[in-house]
C-alpha positions in Angstrom: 14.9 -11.3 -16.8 17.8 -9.2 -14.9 18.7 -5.6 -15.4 20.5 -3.1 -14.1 19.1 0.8 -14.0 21.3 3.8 -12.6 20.3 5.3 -9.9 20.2 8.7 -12.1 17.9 7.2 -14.6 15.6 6.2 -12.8 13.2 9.3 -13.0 14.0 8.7 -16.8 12.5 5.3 -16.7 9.0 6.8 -14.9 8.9 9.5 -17.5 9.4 7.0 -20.7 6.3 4.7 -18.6 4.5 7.8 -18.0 3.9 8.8 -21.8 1.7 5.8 -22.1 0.4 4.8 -18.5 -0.3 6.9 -15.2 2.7 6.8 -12.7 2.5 6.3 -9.2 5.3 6.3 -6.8 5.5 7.5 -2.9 6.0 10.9 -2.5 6.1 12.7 0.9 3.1 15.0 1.4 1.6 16.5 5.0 4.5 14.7 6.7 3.8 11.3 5.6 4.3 9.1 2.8 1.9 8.2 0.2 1.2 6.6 -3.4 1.0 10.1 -5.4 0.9 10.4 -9.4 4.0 11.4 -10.9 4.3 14.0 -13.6 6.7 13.8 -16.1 8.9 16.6 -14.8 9.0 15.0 -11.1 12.3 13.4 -9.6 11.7 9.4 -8.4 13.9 8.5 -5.0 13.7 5.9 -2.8 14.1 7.2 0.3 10.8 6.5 1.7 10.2 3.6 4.5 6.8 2.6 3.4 3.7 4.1 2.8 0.9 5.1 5.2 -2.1 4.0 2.5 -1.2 0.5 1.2 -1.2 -0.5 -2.4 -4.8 -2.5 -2.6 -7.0 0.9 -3.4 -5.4 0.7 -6.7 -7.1 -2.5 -7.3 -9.6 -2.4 -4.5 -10.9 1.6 -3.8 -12.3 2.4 -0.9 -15.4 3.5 -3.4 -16.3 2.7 -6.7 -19.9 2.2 -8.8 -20.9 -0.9 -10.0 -23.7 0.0 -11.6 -25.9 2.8 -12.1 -30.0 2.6 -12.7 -32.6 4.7 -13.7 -36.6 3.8 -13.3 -39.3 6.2 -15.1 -43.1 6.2 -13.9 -44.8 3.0 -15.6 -41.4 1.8 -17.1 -39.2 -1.1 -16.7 -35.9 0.3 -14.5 -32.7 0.5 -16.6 -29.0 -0.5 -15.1 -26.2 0.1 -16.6 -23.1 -1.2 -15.3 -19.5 0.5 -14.9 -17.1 -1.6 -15.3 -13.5 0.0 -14.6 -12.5 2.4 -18.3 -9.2 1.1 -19.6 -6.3 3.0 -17.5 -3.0 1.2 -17.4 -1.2 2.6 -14.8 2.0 1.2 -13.3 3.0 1.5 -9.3 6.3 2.3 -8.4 8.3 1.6 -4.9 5.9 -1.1 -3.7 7.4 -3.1 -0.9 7.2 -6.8 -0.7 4.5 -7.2 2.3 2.4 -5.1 -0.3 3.0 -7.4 -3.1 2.0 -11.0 -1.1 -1.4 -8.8 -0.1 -2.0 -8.6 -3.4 -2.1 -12.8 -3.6 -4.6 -12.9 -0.8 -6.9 -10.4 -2.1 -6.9 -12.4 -5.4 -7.7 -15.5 -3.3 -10.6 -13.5 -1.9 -11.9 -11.5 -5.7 -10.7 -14.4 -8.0 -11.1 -17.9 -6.8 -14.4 -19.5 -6.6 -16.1 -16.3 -7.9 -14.3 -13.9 -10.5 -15.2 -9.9 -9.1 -15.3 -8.4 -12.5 -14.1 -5.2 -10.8 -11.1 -5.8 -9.1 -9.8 -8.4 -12.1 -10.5 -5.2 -14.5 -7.8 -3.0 -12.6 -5.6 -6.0 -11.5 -5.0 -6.6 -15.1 -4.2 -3.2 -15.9 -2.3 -2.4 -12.6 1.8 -3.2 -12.8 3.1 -3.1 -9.2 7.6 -2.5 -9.4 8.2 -3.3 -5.9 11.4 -2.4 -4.1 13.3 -4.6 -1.9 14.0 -3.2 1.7 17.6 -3.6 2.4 16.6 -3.0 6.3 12.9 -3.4 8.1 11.2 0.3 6.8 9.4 0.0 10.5 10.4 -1.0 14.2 6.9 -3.2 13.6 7.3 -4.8 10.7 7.3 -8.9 10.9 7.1 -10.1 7.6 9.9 -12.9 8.5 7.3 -14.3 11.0 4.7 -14.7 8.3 6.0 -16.5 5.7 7.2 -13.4 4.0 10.7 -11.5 3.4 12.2 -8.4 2.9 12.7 -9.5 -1.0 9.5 -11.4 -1.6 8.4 -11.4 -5.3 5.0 -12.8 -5.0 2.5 -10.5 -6.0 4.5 -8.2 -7.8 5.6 -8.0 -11.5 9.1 -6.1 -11.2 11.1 -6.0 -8.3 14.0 -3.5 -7.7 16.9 -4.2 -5.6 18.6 -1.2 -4.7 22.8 -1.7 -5.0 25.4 0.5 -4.7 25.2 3.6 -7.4 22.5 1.1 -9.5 19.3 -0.8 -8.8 19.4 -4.9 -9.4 15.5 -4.9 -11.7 13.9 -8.1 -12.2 11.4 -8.8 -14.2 8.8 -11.3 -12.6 5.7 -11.3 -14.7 5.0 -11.0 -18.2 3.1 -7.4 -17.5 6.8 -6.9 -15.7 8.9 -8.2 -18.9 6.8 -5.7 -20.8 8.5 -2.1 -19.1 11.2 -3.5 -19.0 11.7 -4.3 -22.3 10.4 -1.6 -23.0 13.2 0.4 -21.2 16.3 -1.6 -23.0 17.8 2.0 -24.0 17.9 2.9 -20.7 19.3 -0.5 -18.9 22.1 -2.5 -18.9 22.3 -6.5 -18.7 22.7 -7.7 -15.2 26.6 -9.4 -14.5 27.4 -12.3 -12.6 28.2 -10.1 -10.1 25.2 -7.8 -10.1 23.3 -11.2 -9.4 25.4 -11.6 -6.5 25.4 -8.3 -5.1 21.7 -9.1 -5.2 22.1 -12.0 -3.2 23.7 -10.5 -0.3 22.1 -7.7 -0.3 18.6 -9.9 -0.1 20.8 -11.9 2.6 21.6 -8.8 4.7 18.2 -7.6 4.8 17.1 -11.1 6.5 19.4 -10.7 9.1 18.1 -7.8 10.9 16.2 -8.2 13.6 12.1 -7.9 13.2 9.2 -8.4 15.8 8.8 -12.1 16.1 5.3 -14.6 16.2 5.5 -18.0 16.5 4.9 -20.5 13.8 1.8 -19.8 11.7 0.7 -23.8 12.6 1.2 -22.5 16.8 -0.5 -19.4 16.0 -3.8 -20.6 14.9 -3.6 -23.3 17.4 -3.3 -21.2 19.9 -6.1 -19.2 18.9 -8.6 -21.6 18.2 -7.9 -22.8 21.6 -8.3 -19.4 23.4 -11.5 -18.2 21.4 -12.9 -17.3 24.8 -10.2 -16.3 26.9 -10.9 -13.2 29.1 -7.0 -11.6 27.5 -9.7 -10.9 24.2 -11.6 -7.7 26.5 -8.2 -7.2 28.2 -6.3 -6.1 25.5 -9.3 -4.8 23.7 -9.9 -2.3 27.0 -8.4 0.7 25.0 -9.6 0.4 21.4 -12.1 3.3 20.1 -13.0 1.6 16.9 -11.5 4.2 14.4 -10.8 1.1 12.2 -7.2 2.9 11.2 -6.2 -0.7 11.5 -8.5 -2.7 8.7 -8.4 0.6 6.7 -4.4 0.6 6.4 -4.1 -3.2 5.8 -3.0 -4.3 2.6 -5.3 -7.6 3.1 -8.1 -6.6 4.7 -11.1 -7.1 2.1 -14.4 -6.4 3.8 -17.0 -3.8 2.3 -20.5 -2.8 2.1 -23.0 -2.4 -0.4 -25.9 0.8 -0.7 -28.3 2.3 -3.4 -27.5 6.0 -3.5 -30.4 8.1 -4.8 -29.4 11.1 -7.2 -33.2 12.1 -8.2 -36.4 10.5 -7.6 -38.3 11.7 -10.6 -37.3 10.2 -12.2 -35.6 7.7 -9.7 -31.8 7.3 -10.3 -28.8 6.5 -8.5 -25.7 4.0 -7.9 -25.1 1.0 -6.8 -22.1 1.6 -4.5 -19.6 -0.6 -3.2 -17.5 0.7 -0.3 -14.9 -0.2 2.3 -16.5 -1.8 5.8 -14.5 -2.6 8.9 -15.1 -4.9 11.5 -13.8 -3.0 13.5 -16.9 -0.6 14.1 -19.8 -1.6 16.5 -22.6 -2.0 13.5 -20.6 -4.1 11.1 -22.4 -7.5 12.5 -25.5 -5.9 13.8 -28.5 -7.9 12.1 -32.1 -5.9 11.4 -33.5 -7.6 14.9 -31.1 -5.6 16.9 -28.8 -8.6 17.8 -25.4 -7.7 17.6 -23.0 -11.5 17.9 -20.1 -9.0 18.1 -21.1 -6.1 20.5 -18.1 -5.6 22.4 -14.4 -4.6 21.3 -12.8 -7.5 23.1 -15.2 -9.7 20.5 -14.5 -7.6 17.3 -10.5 -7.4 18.3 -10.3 -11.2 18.0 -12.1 -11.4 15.0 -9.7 -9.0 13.3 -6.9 -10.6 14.1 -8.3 -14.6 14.1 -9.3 -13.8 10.5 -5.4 -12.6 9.6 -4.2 -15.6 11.5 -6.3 -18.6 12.0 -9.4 -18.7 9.3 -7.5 -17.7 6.1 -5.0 -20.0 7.3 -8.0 -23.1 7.6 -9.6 -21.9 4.2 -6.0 -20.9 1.8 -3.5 -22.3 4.0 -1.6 -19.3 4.1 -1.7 -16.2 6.8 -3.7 -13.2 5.3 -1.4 -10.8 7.6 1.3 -10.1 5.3 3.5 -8.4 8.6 3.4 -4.7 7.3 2.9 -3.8 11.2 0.9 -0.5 9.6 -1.6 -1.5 12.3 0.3 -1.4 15.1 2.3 2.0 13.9 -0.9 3.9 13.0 -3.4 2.9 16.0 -3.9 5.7 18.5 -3.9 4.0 21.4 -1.1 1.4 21.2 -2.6 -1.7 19.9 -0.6 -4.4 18.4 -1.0 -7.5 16.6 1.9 -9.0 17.6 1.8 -8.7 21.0 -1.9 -9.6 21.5 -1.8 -12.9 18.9 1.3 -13.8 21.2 -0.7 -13.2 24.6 -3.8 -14.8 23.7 -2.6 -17.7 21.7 -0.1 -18.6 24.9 2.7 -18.3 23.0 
């Protein structure tokens, strides 16, 4: 299903959504941008390159209850689970290497085991991404990872921004659903609309990107390096913020703990948080050994997992070539250049 929306009702179209769901869309706040809710009186642009924060914590927050229990003296304990409350809410501006996250992290909370949690807010979650007519960073490599500036997967609407009008296509049937829903406010796409699309998605392939080789030379490269010296080299410099896990649209790792709100009676939460492997304790084991106690060690699991062991379990790359990592780390690391070093590429 193809659309056109004017550029100048596009704030119209969040408002219409936002009488019946919540609205993100990036805003810039503190001199970055970010996912923020829209109110109805706010004005919607696109001028934003992409956001710091990627677009998992609406599915995936960095904290959440699974259950909470309560245990008086004598008595059996009681639990009773959260499950997310019903909250449609529809994400606005997403860009592509956001949307094909979204598909690994639902190889990771859907297949094999169904996470309750995350499928409760995926279901309810409607990401409109936006096509980027040029790369929104000097890092970003989606092209080398099986990705493009117009992917669709992963999203349910995608917006192509045209001259004076954006090109809106419908992808999913959650996406078909605002759309339709908007038919006052859009016009049918034209032959030509479609094509405008086209070269527009054309254009946007052309310019240049950071560059890794195949995914296939990649992981063999890796697998064949596991113990190069290059791994503590390039590693030298890392102070294990974890900036670089925390602002990756794939990474999935977290940690489970019991917080106690009372002991008498005893209650609390069962918590599930964000990890990172990127911090010295996240393989330490209760006898002190720690299989991962150097950065050179934890830097090439972080980026073996994005481009060697999803690839042998799913076949695909879990990096979806955002380059957030490498824009956000304060001392200079990047993916890129240390998959190509250590993989002898």
């Amino acid at each position: 299903m193809e659309t056109i929306l004017k550029k100048e009702r596009l704030s119209e179209w969040v408002a219409q959504i936002g009488a019946r769901a919540t609205v993100f869309a990036p805003a810039f706040a503190d001199g970055i941008w970010n996912f923020c809710a829209v109110a109805a009186d706010t004005k919607v642009e696109f001028d934003h390159g992409n956001t710091v924060r990627p677009a998992k914590g609406f599915v995936f927050p960095q904290r959440e209850v699974l259950y909470r229990f309560r245990q008086e003296s004598g008595k059996a304990p009681e639990l009773m689970e959260t499950l997310p409350a019903a909250a449609p809410t529809v994400v606005f501006g997403v860009r592509p290497c956001d949307g094909r996250a979204m598909v690994r992290n639902d190889k990771v909370f859907t297949c094999g085991f169904n996470d309750p949690y995350y499928q409760a807010r995926r279901d309810q979650v409607v990401f409109v991404g936006l096509a980027c007519s040029e790369p929104p960073s000097q890092n970003c490599f989606c092209l080398s990872v099986g990705g493009s500036p117009h992917s669709e997967d992963g999203l349910d609407v995608l917006m192509t921004e045209l001259d004076g009008r954006y090109h809106v296509k419908a992808i999913t049937a959650k996406g078909r659903e605002i759309v339709e829903g908007a038919a006052a406010l859009l016009d049918k796409a034209q032959a030509a609309d479609g094509k405008a699309a086209a070269k527009a998605h054309a254009d946007a392939d052309k310019h240049p990107q950071r560059a890794l080789a195949t995914m296939e030379k990649v992981a063999a490269g890796l697998k064949e390096h596991f113990d190069s010296p290059k791994w503590d080299e390039l590693a030298r410099a890392c102070i294990g913020c974890g900036a670089c896990t925390y602002l990756c649209p794939s990474c999935h790792c977290f940690d489970i703990n019991d917080e106690i709100t009372s002991n008498v009676p005893l209650t609390g939460e069962r918590v599930r948080t964000w990890d990172n492997c990127q911090f010295p304790d996240f393989t330490m084991h209760s006898s002190g050994h720690n299989p991962r106690h150097d950065t050179g060690a934890r830097l090439r699991q972080r980026v073996s997992h994005k481009l060697l062991y999803f690839v042998e379990n799913h076949n695909i790359q879990q990096c979806t070539g955002c380059g957030r990592c490498i824009s956000h780390c304060p001392v200079g690391i990047d993916i890129v250049r240390v998959a190509t070093e250590v993989s002898g590429q």
